[in-house]
N, CA, C and O of each residue as an XYZ file, in Angstrom:
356
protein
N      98.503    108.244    113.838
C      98.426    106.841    113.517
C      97.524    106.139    114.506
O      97.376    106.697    115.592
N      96.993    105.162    114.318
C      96.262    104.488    115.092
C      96.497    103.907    115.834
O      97.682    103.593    115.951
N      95.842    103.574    116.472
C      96.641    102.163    118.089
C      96.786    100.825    117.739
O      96.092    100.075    117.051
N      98.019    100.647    118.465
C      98.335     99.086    118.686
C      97.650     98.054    119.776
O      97.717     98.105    121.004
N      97.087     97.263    119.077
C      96.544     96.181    120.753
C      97.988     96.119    121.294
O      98.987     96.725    120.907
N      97.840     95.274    122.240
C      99.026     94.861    123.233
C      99.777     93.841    122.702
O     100.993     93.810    122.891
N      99.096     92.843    121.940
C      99.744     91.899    121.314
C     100.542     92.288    120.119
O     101.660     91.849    119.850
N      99.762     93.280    119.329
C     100.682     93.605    118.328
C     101.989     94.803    118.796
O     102.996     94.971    118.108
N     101.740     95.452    119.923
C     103.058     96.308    120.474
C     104.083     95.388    120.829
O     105.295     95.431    120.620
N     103.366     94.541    121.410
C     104.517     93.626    121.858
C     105.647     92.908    120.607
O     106.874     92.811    120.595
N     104.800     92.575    119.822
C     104.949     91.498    118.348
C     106.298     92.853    117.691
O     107.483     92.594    117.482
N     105.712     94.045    117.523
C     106.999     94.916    116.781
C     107.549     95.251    117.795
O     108.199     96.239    117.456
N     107.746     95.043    119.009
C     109.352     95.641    120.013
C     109.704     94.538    120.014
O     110.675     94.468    120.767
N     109.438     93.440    119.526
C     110.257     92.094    119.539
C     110.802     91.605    118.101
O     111.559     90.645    117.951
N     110.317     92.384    117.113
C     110.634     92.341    115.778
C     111.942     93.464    115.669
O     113.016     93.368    115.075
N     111.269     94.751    116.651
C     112.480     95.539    116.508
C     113.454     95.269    117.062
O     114.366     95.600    116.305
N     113.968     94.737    118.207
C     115.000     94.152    119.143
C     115.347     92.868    118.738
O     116.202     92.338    119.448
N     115.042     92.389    118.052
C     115.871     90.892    118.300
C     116.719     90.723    117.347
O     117.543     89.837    117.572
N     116.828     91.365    116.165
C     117.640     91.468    115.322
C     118.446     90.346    114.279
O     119.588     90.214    113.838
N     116.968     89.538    114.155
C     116.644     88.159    113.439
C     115.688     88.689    112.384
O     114.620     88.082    112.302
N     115.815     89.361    111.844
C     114.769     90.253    110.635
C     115.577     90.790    109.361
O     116.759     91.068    109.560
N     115.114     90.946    108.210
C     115.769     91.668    107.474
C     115.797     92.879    108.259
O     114.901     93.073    109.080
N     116.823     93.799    108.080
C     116.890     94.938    108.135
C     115.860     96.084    107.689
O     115.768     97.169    108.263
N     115.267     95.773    106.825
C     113.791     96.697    106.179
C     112.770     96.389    107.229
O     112.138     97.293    107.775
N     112.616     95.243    107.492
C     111.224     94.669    108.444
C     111.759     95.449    110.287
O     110.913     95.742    111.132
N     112.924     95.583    110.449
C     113.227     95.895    111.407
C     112.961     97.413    111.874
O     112.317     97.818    112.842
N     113.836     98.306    110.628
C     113.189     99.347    110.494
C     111.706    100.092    110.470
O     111.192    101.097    110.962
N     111.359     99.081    109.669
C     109.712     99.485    109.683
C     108.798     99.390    110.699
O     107.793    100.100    110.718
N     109.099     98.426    111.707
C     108.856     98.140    113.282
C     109.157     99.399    113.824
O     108.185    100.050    114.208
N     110.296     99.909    113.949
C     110.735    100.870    114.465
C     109.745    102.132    113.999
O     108.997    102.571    114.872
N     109.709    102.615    112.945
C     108.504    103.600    112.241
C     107.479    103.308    112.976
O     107.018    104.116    113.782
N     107.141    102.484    112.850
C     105.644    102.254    113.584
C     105.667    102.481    115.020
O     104.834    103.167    115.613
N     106.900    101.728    115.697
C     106.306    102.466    116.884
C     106.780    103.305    117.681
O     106.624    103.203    118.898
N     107.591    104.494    116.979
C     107.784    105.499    117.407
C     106.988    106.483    116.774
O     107.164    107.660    117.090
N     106.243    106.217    116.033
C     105.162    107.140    114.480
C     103.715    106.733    116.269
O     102.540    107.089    116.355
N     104.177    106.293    116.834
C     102.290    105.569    117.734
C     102.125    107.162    118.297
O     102.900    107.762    119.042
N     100.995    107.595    117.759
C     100.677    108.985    118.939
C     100.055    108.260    120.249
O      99.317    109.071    120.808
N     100.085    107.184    120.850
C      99.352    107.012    121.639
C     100.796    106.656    123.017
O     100.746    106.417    124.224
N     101.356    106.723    122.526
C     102.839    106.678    123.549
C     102.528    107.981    124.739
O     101.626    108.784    124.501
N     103.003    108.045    125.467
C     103.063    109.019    127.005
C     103.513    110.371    126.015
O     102.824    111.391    126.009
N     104.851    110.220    125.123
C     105.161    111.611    124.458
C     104.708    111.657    123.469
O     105.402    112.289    122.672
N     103.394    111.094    122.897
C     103.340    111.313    121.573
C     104.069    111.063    120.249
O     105.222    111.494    120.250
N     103.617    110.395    118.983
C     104.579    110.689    117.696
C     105.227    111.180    117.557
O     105.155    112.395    117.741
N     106.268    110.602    117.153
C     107.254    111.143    116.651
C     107.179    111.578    114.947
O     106.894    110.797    114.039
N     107.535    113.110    114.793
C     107.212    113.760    113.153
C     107.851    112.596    112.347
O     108.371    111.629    112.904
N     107.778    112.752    110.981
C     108.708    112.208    109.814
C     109.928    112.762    110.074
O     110.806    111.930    110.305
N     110.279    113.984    110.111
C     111.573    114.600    110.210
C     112.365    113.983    111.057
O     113.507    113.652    110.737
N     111.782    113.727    112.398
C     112.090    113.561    113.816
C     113.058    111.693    113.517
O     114.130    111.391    114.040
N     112.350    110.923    112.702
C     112.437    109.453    112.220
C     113.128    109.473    111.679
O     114.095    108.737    111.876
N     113.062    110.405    110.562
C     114.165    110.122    109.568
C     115.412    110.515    110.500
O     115.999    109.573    111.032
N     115.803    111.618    110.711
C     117.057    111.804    111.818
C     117.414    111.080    112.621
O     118.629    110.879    112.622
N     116.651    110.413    113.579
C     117.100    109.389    114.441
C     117.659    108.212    113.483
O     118.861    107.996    113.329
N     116.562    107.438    112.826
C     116.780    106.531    112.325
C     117.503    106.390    111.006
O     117.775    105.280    110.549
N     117.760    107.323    110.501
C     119.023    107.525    109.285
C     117.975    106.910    107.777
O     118.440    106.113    106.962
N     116.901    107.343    107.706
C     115.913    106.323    106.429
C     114.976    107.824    106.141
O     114.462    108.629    106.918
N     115.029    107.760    104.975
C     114.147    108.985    103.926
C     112.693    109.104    104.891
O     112.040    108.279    105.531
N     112.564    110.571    104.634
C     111.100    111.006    104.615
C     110.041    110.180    103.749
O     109.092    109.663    104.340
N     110.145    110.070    102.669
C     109.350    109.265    101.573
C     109.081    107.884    101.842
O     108.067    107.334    101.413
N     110.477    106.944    102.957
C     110.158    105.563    103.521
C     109.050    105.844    104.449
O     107.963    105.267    104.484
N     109.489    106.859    105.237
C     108.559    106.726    106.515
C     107.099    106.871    106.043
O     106.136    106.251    106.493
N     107.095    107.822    105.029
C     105.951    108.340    104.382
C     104.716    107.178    104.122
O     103.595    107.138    104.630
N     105.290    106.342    103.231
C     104.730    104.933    102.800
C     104.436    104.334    103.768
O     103.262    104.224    104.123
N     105.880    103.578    104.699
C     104.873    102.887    105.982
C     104.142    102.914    106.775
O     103.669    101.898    107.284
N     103.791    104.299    107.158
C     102.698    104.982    107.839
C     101.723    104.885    106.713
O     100.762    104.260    107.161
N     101.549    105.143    105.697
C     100.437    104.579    104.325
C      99.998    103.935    104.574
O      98.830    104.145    104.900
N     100.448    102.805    104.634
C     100.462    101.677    104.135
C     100.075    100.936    105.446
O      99.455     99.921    105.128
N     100.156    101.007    106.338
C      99.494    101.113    107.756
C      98.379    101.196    107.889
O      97.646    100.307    108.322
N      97.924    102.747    107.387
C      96.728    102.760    107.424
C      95.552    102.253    107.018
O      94.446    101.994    107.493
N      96.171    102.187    105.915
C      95.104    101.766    104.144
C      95.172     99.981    104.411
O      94.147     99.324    104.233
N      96.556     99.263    104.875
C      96.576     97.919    104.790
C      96.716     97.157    105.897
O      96.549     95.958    106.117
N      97.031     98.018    106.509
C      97.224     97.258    108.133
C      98.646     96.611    108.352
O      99.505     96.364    107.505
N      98.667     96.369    109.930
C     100.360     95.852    110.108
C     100.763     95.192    109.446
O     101.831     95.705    109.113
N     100.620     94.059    108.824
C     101.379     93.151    108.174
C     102.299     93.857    106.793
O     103.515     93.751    106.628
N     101.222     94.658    105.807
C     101.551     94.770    104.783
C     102.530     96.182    104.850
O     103.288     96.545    103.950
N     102.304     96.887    106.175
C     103.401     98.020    106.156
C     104.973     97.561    107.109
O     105.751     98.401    107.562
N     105.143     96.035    107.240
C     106.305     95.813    107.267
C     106.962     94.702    106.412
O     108.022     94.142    106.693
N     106.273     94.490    105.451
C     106.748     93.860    104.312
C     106.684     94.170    102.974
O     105.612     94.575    102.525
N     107.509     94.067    102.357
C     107.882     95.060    100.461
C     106.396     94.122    100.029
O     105.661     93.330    100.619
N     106.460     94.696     98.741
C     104.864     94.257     98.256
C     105.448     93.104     97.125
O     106.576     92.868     96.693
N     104.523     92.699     96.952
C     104.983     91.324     95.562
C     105.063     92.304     94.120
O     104.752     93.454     93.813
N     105.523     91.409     93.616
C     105.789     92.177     92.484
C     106.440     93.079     92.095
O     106.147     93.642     91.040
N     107.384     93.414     92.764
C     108.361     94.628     92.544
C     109.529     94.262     92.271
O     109.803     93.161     92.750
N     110.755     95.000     91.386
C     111.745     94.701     91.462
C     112.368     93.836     89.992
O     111.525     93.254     89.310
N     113.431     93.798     89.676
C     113.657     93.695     88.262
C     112.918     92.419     87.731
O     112.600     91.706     88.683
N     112.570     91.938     86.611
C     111.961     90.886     86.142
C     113.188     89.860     85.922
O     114.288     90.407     85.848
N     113.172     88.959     85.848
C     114.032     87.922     85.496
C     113.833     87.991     83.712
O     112.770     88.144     83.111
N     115.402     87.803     83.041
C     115.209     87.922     81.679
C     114.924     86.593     81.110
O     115.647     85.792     81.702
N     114.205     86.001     80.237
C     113.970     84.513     80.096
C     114.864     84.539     78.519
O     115.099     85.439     77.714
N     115.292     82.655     78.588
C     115.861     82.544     77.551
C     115.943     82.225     76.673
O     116.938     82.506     76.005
């Protein structure tokens, strides 16, 4: 995965710790920056995430995606448009 400036490391250990977040946005902080190969020990695998953090291979899968391809913002927030339609009457 790619590197974090300083501002944005800072921005997700404060998203991950403060625990004023949905729970998804919190998690996904967490992915990211334990997924950083640029840490002293290196990335942490998918396997390694999912075990610690109790969340599917296939989540981690995406937010690391979605990271790449869209950048921070959009790999800690669900995308528009998803999710049941409202039935009209």
């Amino acid at each position: 995965m790619s590197r974090f400036s300083f501002g944005e490391r800072q921005s997700l250990e404060k998203l991950a710790t403060t625990g004023k977040h949905a729970a998804y946005k919190i998690n996904h902080a967490r992915i990211l920056l334990k997924a950083d190969i640029n840490q002293s020990d290196g990335g942490w695998s998918d396997e390694a995430l999912a075990s610690a953090l109790d969340i599917s291979t296939s989540t981690i899968e995406r937010v690391r995606q979605r990271f790449v391809e869209e950048g921070i913002d959009a790999s800690l927030n669900h995308r528009q448009g998803r999710g049941r339609k409202q039935r009209r009457a």
